[in-house]
C-alpha positions in Angstrom: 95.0 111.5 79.8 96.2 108.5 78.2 94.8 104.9 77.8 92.4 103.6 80.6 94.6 101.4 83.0 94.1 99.9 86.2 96.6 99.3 88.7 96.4 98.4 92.4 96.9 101.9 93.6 94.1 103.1 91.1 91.8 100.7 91.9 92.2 101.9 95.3 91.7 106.0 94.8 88.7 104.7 93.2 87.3 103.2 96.2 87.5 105.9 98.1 86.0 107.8 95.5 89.0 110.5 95.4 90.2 113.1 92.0 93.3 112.1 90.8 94.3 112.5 87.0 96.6 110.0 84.8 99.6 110.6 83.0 100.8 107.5 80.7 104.7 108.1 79.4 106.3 106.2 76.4 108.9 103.9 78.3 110.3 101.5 74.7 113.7 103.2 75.5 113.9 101.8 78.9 114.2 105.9 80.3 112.3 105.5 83.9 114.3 106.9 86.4 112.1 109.7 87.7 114.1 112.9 86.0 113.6 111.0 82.5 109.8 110.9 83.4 109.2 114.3 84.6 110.7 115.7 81.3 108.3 113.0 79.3 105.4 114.5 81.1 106.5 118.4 80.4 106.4 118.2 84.3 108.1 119.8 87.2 110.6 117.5 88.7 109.8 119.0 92.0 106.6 118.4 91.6 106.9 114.7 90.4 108.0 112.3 92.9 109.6 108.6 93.8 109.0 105.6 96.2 111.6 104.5 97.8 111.2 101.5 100.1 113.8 100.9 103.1 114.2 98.5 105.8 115.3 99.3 109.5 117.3 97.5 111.9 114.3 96.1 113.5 113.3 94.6 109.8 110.3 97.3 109.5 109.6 98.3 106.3 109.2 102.2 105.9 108.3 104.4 102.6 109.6 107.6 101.8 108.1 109.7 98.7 110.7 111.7 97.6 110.8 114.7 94.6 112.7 113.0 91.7 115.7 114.7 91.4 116.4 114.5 95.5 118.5 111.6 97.6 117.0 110.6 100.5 119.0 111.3 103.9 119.2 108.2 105.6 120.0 110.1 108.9 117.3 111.9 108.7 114.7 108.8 107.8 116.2 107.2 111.0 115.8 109.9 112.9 111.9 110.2 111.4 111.4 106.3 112.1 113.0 105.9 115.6 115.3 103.4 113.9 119.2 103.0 114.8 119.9 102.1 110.5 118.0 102.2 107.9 118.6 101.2 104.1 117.2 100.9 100.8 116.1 97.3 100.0 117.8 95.9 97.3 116.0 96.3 94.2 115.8 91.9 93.9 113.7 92.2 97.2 111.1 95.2 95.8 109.0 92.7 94.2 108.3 90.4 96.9 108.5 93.3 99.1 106.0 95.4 97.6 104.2 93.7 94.9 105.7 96.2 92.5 108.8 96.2 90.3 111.5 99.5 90.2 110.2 102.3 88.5 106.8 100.9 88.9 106.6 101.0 92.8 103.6 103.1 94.1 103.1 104.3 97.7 99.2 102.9 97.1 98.6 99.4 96.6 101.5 97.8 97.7 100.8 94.0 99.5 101.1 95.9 103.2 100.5 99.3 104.1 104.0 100.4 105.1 104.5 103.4 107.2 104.8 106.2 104.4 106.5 109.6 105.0 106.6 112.0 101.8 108.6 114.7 101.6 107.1 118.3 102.6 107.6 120.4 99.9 104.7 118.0 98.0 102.5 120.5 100.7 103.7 123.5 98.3 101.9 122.2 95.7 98.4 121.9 95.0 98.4 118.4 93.0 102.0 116.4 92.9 102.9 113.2 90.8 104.0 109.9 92.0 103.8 106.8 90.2 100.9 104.9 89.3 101.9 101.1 90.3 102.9 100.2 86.7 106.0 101.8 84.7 104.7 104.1 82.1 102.1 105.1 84.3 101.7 108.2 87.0 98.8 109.5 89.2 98.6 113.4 89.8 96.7 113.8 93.1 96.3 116.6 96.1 98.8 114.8 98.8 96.5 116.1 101.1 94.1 113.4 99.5 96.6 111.0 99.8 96.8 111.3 103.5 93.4 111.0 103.7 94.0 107.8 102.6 96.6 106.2 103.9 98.4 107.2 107.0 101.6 109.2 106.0 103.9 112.1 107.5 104.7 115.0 105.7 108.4 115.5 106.9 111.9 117.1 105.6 113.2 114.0 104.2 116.3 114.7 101.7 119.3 115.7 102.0 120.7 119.5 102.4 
């Protein structure tokens, strides 16, 4: 679906040779927050899901894929990660961080593999969406695939 792009975390899937399906989304009017998406893609917002990048006391640098419309509980990602705090890098540090921009920023690809948690109710579905590395651009994939892929925990991550 869409034009043929190729972004770090694609180029990956395609490596190891896994399905995943892409959704391109009209982004001129500067709409990206995840919500905005989902409804530009006829999607599910509980189906379609963020990355959010954080950093712990001990300066690890953890990953939490989250459904769009959800905040992430801190207690709960500290509790996850072992750490004593953990915070949401400012969006200035994302870049260097990652490799990838805000509303862009893909759990594939980035320049490390950071641990990645997503959040469990992606389980409940049989392919979720998350983005593709670029803004305008998502992957649709089974998140079982994904942890075939990369090492990630499927754990209640947001908050009640």
């Amino acid at each position: 679906m869409g034009a043929k792009v190729k972004t770090n975390a694609i180029r990956l899937l395609d490596t190891h040779k896994l399905q995943y399906e892409i959704f391109t989304y009209e982004n001129k009017d500067g709409q990206i927050d995840g919500v905005a998406v989902a409804a530009k893609l006829n999607q599910n917002p509980k189906q379609v899901f963020k990355t959010l990048v954080t950093e712990g006391k001990s300066k690890e640098h953890y990953v939490f894929v989250i459904p769009v419309a959800e905040e992430l509980d801190l207690k709960k990602a500290e509790k996850i990660t072992g750490e004593k705090k953990i915070e949401l890098i400012p969006t200035k540090d994302l870049l260097k961080t990652t490799g990838y921009i805000r509303g862009g920023c893909s759990p594939l690809g980035m320049k490390k593999q950071f641990k990645t948690f997503i959040h469990e109710s992606a389980l409940e579905f049989e392919q979720f969406i998350f983005s593709g590395g670029k803004i305008g651009v998502q992957i649709m994939m089974n998140p079982k695939d994904l942890e075939a892929m990369i090492p990630v925990g499927f754990e209640d991550l947001i908050r009640d």
